[in-house]
C-alpha positions in Angstrom: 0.0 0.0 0.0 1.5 3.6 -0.8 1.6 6.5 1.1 -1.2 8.2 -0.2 -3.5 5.5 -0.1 -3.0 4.9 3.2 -3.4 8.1 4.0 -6.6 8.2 2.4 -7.7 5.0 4.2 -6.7 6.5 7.5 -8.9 10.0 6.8 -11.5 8.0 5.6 -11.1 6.4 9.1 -11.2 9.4 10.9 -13.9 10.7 9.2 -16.4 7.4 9.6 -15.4 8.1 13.1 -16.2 11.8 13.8 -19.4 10.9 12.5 -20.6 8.0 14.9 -19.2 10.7 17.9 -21.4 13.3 16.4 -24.3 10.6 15.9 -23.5 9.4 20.1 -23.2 12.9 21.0 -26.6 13.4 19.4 -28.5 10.4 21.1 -27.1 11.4 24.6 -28.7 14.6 24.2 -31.9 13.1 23.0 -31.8 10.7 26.1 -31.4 13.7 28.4 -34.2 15.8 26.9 -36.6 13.1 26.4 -36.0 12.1 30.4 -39.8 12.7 31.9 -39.3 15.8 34.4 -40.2 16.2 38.0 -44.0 17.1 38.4 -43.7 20.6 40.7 -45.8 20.5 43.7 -47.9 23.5 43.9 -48.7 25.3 46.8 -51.0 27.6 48.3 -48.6 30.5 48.2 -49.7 32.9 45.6 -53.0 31.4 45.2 -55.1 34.4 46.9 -55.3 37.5 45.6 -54.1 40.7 48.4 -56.5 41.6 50.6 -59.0 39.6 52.5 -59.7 36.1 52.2 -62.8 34.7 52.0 -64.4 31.1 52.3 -64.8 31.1 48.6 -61.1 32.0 48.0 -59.8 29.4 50.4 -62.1 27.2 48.2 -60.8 27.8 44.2 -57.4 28.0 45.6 -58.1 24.5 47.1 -59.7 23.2 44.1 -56.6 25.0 41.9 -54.0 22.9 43.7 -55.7 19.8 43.6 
């Protein structure tokens, strides 16, 4: 085998492998974004406008977080 062939075969290589890094970089990612995320808990805090609170606002915030 020459030189330049080899050389060839070697970049030809290189290159088959720089793809399958890209292709397992891409897949990881994926994995990662696909993951199902924790639910938030919600909470009463915020749920009541400023002011007074009344039955009825105790109620739709009750009903809101559940």
């Amino acid at each position: 085998m020459s030189g330049e062939t080899y050389f060839v075969t070697l970049m030809e290589r290189v290159d088959a492998l720089e793809s399958e890094i890209e292709k397992l970089k891409r897949d990881l990612l994926r994995s990662f974004a696909t993951q199902p995320r924790a639910k938030r808990v919600k909470s009463l805090f915020g749920s009541v406008r400023d002011g007074d609170v009344t039955e009825k606002m105790i109620d739709e915030a009750k009903q809101s977080l559940f």
